[in-house]
LUMTI-510268 format. One record per residue: x, y, z of N, C-alpha, C, O in turn; residue in one letter. Coordinates in steps of 0.1 Angstrom, whole numbers, plus 5000, padded with zeros to 4 digits. Atoms other than C-alpha are relative to their C-alpha. Example, Ala and Ser with C-alpha at 12.3 -4.5 7.8 and 13.67 -1.06 7.14 Angstrom:
BEGIN
500949885000512349555078500950125000501950125007a 499149895000513749895071499250115008499750225009s 
END
This chain:
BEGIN
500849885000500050005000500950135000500750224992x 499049885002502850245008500850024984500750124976x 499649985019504650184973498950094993499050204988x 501449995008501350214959499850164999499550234990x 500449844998500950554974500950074992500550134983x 499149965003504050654966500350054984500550164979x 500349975015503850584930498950114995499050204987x 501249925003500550724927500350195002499950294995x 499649844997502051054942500950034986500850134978x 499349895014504551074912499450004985499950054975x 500850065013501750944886499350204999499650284990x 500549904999499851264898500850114997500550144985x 499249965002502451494898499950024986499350104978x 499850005010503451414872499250064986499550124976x 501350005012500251414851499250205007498250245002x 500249854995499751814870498750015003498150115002x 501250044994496651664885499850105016498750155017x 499650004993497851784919501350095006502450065000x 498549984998500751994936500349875010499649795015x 499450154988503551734957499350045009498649965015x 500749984987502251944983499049975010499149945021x 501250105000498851834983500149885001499449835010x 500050184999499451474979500549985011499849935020x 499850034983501551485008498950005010498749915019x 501249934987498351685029499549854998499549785008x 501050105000496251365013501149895009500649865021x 499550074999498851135021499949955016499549855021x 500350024983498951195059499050005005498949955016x 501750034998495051205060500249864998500349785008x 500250165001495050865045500949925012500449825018x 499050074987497750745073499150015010498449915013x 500649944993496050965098498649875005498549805015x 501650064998492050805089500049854997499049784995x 500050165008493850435078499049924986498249834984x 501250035015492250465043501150044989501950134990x 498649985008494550435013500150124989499050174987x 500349845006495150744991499349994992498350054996x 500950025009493150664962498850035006498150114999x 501250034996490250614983500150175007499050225007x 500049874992491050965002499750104989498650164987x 499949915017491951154969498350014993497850124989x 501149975011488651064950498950025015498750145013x 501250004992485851064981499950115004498850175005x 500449854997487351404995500150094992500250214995x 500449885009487151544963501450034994501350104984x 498949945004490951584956500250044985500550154981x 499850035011491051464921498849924996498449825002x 501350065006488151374898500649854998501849824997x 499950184995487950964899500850024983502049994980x 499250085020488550964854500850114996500950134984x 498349985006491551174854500849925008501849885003x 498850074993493150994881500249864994501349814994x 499950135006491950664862500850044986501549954981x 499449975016493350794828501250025003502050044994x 498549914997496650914847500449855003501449834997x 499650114999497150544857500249924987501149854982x 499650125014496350374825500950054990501449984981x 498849975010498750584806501049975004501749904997x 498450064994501750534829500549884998501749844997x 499750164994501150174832499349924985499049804984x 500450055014499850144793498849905002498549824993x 501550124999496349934810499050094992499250204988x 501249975005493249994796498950095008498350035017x 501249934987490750234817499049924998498849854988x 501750044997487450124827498950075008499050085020x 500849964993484350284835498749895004497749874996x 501050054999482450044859498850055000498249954998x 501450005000478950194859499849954983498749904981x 501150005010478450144823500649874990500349864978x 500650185002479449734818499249945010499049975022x 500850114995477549464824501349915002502349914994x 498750124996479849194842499149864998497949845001x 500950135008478748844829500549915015501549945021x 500350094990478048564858501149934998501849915008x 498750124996480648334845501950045003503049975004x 498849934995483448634852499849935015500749855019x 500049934991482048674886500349825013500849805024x 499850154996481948254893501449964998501849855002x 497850034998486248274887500249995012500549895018x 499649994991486548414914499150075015498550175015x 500849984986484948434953499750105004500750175006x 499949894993483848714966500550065013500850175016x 499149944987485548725000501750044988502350144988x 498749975004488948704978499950094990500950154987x 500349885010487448944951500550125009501150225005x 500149924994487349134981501450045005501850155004x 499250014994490549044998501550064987502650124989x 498649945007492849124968499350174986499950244978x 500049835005490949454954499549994985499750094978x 500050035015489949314918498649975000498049905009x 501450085011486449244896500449944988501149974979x 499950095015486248994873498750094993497850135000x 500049945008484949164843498949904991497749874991x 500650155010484348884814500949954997502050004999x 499350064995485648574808500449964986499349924981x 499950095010486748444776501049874995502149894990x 499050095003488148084771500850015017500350005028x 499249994990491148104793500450135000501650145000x 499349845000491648504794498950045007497750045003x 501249924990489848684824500450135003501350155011x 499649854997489749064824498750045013497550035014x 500249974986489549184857500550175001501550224996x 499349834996489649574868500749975013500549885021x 499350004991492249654892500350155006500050234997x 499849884994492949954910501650025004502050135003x 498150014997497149894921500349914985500349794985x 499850105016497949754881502049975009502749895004x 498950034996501549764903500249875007501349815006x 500050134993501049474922499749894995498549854995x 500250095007501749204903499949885008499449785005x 499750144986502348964933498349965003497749855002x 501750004994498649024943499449944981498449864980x 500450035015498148964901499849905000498749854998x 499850095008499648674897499349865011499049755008x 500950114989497848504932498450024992497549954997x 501250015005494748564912499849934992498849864991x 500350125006495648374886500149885001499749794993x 500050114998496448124901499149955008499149835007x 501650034996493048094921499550014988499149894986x 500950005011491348154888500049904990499149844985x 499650085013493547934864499750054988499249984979x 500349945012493348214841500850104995501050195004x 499449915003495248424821499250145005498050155006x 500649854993494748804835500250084989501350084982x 499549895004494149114815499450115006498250145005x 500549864986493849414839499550104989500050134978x 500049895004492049694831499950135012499650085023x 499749914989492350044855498350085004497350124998x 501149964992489950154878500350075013501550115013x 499449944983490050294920499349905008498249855006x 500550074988489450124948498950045005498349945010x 501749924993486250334960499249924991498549844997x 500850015011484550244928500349855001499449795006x 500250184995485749824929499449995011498249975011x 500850034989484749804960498250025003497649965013x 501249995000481349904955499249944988498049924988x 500550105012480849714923500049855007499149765005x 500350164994481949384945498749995002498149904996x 501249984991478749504966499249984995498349925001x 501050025005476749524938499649864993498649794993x 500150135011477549244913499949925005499249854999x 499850164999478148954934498550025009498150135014x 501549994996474648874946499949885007498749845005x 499750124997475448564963498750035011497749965009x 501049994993473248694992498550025000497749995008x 501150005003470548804973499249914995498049904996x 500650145005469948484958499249905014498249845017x 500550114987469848304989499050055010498449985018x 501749904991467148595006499049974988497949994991x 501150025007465248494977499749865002498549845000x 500050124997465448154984499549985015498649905017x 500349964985464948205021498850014999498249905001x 500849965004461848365013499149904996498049885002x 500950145005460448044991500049935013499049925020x 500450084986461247855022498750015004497649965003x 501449924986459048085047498849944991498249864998x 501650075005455947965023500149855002499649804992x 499850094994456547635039498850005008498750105015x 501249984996453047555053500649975016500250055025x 499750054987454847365085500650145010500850155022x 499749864990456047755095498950095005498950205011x 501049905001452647845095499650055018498950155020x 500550004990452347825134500650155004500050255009x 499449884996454648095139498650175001498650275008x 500749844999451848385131498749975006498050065008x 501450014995448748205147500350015019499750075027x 500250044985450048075182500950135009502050185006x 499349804992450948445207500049895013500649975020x 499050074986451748185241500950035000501450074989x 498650005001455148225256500249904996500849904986x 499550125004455647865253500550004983501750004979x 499549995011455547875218501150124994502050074987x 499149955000457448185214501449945005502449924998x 498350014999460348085233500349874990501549864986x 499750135007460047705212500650104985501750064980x 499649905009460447995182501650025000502449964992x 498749934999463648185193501349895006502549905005x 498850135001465347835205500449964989501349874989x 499950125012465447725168501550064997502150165000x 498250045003468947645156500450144993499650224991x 499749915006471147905139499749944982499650024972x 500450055012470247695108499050024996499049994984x 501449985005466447795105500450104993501450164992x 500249875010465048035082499850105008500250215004x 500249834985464248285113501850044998502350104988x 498949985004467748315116500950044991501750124995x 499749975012469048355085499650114992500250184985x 500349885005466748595076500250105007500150205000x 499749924992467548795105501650074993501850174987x 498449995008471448795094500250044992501150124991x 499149945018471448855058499150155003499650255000x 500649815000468849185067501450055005501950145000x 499349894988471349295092501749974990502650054993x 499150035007474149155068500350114987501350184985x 500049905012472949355035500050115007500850185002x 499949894996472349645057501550095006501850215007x 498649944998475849695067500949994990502050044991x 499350045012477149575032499950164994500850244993x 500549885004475049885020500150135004499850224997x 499749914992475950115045498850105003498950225002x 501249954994472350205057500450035013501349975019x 499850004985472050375092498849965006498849995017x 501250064994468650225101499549884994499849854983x 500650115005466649895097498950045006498950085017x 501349974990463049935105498949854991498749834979x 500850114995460849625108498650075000498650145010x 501049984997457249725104498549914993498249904981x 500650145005454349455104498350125000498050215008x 501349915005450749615087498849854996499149734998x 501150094991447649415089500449854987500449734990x 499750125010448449195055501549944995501649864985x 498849955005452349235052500850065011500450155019x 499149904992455349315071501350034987501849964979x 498849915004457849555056501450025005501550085016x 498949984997461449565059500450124992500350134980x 499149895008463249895052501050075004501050085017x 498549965001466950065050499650134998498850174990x 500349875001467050405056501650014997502549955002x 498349995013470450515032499950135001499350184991x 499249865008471550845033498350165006497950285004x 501749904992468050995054499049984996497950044999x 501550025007465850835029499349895002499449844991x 501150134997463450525039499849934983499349984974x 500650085012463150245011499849885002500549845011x 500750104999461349925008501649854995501849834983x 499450075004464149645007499449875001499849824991x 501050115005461749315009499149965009499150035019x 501550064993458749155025499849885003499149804996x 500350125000458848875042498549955003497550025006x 501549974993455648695049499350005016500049975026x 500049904990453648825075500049865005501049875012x 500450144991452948435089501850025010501649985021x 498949984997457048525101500750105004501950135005x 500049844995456248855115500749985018501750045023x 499850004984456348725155501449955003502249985012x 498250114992459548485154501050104991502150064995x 498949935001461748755135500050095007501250145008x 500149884988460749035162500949915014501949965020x 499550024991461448785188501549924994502349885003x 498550005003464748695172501150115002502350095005x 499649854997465849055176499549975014500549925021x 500249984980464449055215501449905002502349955009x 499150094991466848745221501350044995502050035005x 499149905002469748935202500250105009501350125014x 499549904992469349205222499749995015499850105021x 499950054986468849045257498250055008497850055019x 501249964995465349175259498849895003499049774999x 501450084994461649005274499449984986498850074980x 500750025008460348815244498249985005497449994995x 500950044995457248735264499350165000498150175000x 500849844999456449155265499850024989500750014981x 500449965010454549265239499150174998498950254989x 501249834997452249575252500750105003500150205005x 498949874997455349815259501250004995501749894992x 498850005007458149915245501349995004501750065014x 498750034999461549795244501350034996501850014985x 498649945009464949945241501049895004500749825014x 499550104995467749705241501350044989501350144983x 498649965006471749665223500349864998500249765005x 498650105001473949425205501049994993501250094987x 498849955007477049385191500349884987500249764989x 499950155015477749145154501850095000502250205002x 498550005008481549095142499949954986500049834982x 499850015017481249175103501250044993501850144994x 498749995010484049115079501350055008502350085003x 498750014990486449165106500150115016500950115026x 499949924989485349435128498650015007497649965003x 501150045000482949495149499050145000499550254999x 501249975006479449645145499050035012498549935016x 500950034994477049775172498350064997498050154990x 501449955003473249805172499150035009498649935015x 501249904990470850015192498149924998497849874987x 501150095005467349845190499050035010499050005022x 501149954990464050005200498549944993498149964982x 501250075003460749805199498850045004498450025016x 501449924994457349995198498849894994498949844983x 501250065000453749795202499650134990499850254989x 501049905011451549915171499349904997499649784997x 501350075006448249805157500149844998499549755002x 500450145009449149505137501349925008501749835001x 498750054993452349395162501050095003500850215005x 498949904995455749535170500650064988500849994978x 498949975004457649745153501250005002501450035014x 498449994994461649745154500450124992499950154981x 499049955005463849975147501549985005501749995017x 498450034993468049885149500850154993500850184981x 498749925009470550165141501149965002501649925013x 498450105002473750025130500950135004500750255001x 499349894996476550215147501449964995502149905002x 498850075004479350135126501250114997501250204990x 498849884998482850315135500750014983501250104976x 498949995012484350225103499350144988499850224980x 500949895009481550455085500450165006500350254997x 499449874997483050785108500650044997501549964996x 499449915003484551015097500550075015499850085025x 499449964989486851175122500350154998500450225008x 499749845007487551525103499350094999498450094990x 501249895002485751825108500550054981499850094972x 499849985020487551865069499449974995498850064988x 501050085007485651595055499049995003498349904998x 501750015000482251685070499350114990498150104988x 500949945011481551985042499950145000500050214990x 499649894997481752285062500450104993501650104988x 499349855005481952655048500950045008501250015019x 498650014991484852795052500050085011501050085019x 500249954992483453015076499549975013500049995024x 500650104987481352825098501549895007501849855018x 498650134994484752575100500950065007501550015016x 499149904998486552855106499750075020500550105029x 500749964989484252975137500249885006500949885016x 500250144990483652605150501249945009501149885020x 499250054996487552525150500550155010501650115015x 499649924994488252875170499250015016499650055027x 500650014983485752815198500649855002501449885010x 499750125000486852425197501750025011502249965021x 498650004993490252555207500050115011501250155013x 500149924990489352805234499749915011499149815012x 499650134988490252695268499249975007499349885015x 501550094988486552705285499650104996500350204995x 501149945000483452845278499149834993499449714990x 500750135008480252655261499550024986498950114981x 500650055015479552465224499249935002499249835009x 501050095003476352405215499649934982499650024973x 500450025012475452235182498549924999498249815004x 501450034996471852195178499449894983500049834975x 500550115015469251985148499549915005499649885017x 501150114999467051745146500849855002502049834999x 499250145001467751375154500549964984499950004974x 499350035013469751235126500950144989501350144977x 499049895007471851555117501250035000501750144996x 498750015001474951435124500650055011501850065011x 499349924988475551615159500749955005501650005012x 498550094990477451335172501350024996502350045003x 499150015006479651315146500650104999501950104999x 499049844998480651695146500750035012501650115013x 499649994982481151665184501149905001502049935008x 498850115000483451315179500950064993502050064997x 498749955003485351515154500850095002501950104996x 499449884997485951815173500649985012501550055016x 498550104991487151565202501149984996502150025001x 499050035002489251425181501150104999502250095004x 499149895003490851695170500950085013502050045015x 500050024988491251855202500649925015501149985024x 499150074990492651565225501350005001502049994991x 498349994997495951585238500249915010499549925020x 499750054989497351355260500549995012500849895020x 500049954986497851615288499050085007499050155017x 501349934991494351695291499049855003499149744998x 501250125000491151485308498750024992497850104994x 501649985008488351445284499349945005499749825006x 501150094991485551315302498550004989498450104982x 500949975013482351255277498549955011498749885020x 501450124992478451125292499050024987498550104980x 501250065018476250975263498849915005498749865016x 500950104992472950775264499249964985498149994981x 499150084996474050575247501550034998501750154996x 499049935009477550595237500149934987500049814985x 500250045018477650565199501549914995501549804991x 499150055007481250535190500850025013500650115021x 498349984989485050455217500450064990500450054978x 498649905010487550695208500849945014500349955026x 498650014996490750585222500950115009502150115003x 499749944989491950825250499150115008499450205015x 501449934993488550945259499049945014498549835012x 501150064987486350855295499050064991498850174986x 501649965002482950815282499149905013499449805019x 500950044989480250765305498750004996498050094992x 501750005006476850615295499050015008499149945018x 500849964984474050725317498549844997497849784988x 501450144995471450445332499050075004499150075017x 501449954994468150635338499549895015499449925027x 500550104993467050275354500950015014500450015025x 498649994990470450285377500050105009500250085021x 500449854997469650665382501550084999502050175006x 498949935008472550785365499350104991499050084979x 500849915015470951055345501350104998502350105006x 499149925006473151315326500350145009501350205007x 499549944987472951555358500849975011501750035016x 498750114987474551275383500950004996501850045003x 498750045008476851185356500750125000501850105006x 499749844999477851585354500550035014501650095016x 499349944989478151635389501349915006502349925012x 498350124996480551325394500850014989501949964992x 499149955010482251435360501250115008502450105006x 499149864998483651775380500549955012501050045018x 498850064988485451575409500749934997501249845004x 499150135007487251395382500850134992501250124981x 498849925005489251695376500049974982500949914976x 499650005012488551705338500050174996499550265002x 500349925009489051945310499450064993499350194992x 501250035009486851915288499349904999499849795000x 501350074997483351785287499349974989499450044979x 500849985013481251695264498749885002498849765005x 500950044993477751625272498849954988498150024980x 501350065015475251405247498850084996498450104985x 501049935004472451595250499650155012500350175022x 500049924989471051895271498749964997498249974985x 501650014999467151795282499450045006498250025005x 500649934986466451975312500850125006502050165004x 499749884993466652255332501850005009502950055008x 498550064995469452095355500950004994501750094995x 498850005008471751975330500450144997501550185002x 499249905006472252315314500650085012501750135012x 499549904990472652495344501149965007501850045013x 498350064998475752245354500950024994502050044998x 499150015008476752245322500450194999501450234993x 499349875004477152645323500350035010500850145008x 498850004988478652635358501349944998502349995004x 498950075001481152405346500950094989502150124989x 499449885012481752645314500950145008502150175008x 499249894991482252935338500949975010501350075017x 499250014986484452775364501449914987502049814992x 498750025004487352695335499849884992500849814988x 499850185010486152355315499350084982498550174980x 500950015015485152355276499349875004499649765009x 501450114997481552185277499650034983499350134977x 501150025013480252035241498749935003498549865013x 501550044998476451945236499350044990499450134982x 500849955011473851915218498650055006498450075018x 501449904996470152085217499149974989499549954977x 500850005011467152045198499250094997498150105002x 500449855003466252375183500449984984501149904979x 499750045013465952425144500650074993500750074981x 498749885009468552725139500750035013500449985024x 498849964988471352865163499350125004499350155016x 500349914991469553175168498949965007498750055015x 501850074988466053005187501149945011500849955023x 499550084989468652805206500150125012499450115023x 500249874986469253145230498950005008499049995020x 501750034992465253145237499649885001498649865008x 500150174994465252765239500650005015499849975024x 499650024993467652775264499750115014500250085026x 500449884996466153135279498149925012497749925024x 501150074997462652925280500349895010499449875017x 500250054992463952675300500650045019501149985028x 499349944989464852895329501450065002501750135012x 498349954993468652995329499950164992499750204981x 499449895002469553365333500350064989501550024986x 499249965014470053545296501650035006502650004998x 498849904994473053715318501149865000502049864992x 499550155001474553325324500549934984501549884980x 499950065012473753225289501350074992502150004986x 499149885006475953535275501749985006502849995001x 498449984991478953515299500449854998501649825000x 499150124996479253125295499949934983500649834980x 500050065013478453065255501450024991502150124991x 499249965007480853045234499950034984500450114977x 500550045015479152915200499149934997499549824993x 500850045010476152815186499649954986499550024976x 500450045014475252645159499349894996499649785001x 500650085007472852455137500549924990501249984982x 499450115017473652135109498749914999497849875007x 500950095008471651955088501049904991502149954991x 499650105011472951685062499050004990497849984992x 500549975014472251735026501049864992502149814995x 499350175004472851395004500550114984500250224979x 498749985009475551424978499649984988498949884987x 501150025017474151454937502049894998503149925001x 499750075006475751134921501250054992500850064980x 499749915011478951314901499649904986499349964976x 499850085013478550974876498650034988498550004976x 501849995008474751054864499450185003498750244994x 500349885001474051414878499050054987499650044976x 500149955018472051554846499450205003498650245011x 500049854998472251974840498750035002498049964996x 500849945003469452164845499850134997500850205002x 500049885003468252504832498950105011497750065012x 501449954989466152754860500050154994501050224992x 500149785000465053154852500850035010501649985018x 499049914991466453384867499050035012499250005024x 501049934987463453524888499849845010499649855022x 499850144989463553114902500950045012500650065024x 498650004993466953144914499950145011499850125023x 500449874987466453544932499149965007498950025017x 501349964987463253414949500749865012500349855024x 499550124994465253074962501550085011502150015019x 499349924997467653334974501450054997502050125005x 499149975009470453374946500250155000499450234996x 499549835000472453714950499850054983499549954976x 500850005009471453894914501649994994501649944983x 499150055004475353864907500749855000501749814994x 500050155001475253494912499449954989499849854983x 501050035007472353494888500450034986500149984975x 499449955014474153694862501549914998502049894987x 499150125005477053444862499949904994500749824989x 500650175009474853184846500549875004500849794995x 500150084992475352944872499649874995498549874990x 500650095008474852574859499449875016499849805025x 500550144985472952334885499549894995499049884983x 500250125007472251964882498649965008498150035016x 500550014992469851744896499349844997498649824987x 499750144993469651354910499049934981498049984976x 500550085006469151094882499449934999498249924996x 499750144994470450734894500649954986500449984974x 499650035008472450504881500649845009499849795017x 500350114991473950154896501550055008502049975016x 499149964988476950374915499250055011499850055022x 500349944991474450554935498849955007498549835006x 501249994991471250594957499050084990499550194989x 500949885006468150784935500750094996500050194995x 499349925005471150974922500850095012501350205012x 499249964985472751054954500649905004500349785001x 498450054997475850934967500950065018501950135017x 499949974986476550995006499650155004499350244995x 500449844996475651325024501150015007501949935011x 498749874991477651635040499050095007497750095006x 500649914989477051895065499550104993499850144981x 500149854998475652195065500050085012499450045021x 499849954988476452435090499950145003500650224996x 500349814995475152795110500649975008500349885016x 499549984988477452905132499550165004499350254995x 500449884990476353185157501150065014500850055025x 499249974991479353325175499450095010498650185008x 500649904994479053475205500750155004501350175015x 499049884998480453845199499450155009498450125016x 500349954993479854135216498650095003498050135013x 501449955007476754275199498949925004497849965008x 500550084995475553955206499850005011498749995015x 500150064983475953895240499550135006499150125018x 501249874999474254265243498949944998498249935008x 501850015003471054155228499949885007498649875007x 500450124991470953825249499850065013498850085020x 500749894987471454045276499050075006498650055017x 501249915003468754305270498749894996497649944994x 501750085002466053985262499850034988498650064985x 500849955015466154055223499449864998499849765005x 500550125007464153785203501149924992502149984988x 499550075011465553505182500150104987501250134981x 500549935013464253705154501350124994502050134985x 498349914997466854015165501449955000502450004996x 498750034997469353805174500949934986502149924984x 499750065011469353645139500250124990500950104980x 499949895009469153985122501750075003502550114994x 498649974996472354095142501249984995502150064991x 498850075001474353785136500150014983501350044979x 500249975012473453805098500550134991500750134979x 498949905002475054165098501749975003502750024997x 498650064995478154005117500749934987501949944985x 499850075011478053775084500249875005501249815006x 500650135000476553495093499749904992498949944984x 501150105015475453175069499249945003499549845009x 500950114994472453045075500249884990500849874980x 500450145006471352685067500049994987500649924979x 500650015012469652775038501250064987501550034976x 498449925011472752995021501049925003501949954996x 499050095003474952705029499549894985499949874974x 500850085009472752465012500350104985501350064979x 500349985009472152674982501850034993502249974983x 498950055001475852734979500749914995501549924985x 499450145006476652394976499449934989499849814986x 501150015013473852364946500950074993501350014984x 499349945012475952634929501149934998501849994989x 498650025000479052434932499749874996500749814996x 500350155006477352074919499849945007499549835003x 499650134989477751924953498049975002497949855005x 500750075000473951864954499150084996499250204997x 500949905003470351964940499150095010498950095022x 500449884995468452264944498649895012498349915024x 501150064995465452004954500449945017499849965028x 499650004983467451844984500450135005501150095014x 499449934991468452174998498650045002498350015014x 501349994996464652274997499649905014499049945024x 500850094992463851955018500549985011500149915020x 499550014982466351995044500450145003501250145012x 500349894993466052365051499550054997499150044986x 500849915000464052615058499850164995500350225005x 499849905011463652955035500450115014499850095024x 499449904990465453245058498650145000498750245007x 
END
């Protein structure tokens, strides 16, 4: 992999893709995040994926290849295995005779080459591609799994399974959740929870309706229908999940939260799992907490350079308090783990309290609070500040208590992060005004506010242009010198690289410092309304002028930034 890089840095270079300088910055990122430069280079945007592929196949005289637009024929994909497809970085292609062209992403590693052909027993002819892009064609092409969920499925119409949806005893339940790891219960449990982390969904939701239960993958903030088992196999896959996650299969009238942990493809995997009573039986929901999916870089979450700019200047101030506020699922954890990361030194105490905790970071105390125990995020807080820490960083703020610790602790010398549920940074002041604490407290102990949302990523391989008026664009909030630049915007396809024409999401981010002007009108009791008019002379970005922003720049359509903010 180091060669690899190496080379690649003088392929670049060379080809004026790139300064050395740059490659270096990627280079130590890829060390840094343990992800190899190729994969750094194209995901954080360094270098468009088909110059870097065209800058390889000329050096190395291979052939380029653009996977979205072959078909890979079955008896390529039956050469060779998918774990070792996986393990040495290559697609079989098509097969002819004894000659199997395979894309490769390192055409330098002939060592790794020549072990393929000799698993295959076939002459090799490489053609060039990246690692990001094979790797997600393995995911798609080999279907090994999908076959056998369809097969699975024939089973379940098996009349002898039919007891499973008539008989509601515990007896029979638990005779259910005893059955071997060999049943169809099982199995179908696994490959859901298998394809869902293949796929890199952050939710699985389980929902059983009076003729049909529903399985669905929520990918990127969107909910979609991945298959239907039958409903007769609605009760023993719910209680397959209860016994996974250590919970009362015998309860069915209340709801259940519960946790487990799977070891996939080498690492491990945990899952959060909350079970709500509805009409036609339980619902589940699991969220998969998978570390390898973090991102540790406030760089790579998307950030204007302003907001990044503000977030990393309170981040490094030696105490006061960060709030980052948004709806569930807006990424608050992840801006708060990366602004730990960043941040830790190994001569300070970071102390953290979560409920749950999502992701270990490696020289951090985290503390997960037990409501049942009577750990709540107040106890945990006041036994935090006799632990002599530094910095704090507190999962959520829900109550009157917590904040009012957490802005004692701000004022007596600690940095405190947290989140808030408010739907802009300037309401958070009268959010946190409304639940009792002093404007005069709030002013003296804030340091920075701010709102994010996540906006999904336009596809670059399918994108297609579109044309808008001008009077569109000024009423969407286009300055009229933006509008006179002739601005080109695209908007979501699909294609078999992406999601509905989207391709992961990024942040968006309002930061609300707290400057002097400010912390006057907090003082004096102005409104959200004022306080937003202020910060917006300060030059502020809201939500919506990030979003739209990143529409003029291709990173995504005008239609997603509509649906994840709100018009200023």
């Amino acid at each position: 992999m180091v060669m690899f890089d190496k080379r690649l840095k003088g392929i670049i270079t060379k080809a004026g893709l790139m300064e050395a300088k740059k490659v270096d910055e990627a280079i130590v990122r890829a060390a840094q995040q343990k992800r190899s430069l190729a994969d750094v280079l194209i995901v954080d945007k360094f270098v468009e994926e088909r110059l870097l592929i065209g800058s390889i196949a000329r050096e190395m005289n291979i052939p380029p290849i653009d996977l979205a637009k072959v078909e890979i024929t079955s008896e390529a994909l039956e050469s060779l295995p998918e774990d070792l497809a996986t393990y040495y970085g290559v697609l079989p292609i098509a097969r002819i005779g004894n000659v199997l062209t395979v894309a490769v992403a390192n055409p330098f590693d002939v060592l790794k080459l020549d072990d393929v052909g000799l698993v295959t027993g076939c002459q090799l002819m490489p053609v060039v591609s990246t690692e990001p892009t094979i790797r997600q064609a393995i995911d798609k092409f080999y279907s090994t799994n999908d076959q056998e969920m369809e097969q699975l499925l024939e089973d379940m119409a098996d009349p002898e399974l039919e007891f499973t949806a008539r008989k509601e005893d515990e007896d029979d339940m638990m005779n259910i959740t005893a059955e071997s790891g060999d049943s169809p219960v099982v199995k179908l449990v696994n490959m859901t929870i298998y394809q869902a982390i293949k796929t890199k969904v952050s939710d699985i939701h389980i929902e059983p309706y009076e003729k049909r239960v529903s399985i669905r993958y929520r990918q990127d903030g969107i909910l979609f229908e991945a298959l239907s088992p039958p409903k007769k196999m609605q009760n023993a896959i719910v209680s397959r999940i209860k016994v996974m996650s250590d919970l009362d299969i015998a309860e069915r009238r209340r709801p259940q939260d519960g946790k487990f942990q799977l070891k996939v493809d080498g690492r491990q995997v945990d899952f959060r799992v909350s079970i709500l009573p509805v009409i036609h039986g339980e619902k589940v929901v699991m969220r998969i907490l998978d570390s390898s999916n973090l991102t540790l870089s406030l760089d790579a979450l998307g950030f204007e350079e302003k907001a990044l700019n503000d977030f990393r200047f309170a981040i490094n101030a030696p105490y006061g308090m960060i709030l980052v506020t948004g709806p569930t699922g807006s990424g608050k954890s992840t801006t708060l783990y990366s602004a730990l990361k960043e941040i830790m030194s190994p001569d300070e105490n970071i102390i953290t309290v979560e409920d749950p905790v999502e992701y270990q970071l490696e020289g951090i105390n985290q503390v997960p609070v037990n409501v049942k125990r009577g750990l709540t995020f107040a106890g945990a807080l006041r036994s935090i500040l006799r632990q002599d820490p530094d910095k704090i960083m507190i999962g959520e703020i829900r109550d009157l208590e917590t904040i009012e610790i957490a802005i004692k602790a701000a004022l007596t010398g600690h940095l405190v992060l947290s989140t808030l549920h408010t739907n802009d940074a300037p309401s958070t002041i009268s959010r946190i005004v409304d639940m009792g604490v002093d404007p005069f407290m709030i002013a003296s102990s804030t340091l920075l506010v701010s709102a994010q949302r996540l906006c999904r990523r336009l596809c670059p391989e399918c994108r297609e242009e579109i044309e808008l008026p001008s009077e569109r664009l000024l009423a969407l909030g286009y300055t009229q010198d933006e509008v006179d630049a002739k601005p080109v915007f695209f908007k979501a396809k699909g294609c078999g690289r992406c999601s509905g024409g989207y391709k992961g999401r990024f942040a968006v981010l309002e930061t609300l410092p707290n400057t002097d002007i400010v912390q006057q009108a907090i003082i004096k009791g102005k409104s959200a309304i004022d306080i937003k008019v202020l910060a917006l002379q300060e030059g502020m970005i809201t939500l919506r002028r990030c979003g739209l922003l990143n529409a003029l720049r291709g990173h995504t359509s005008l239609d997603e930034v509509m649906r994840v903010t709100m018009a200023d």
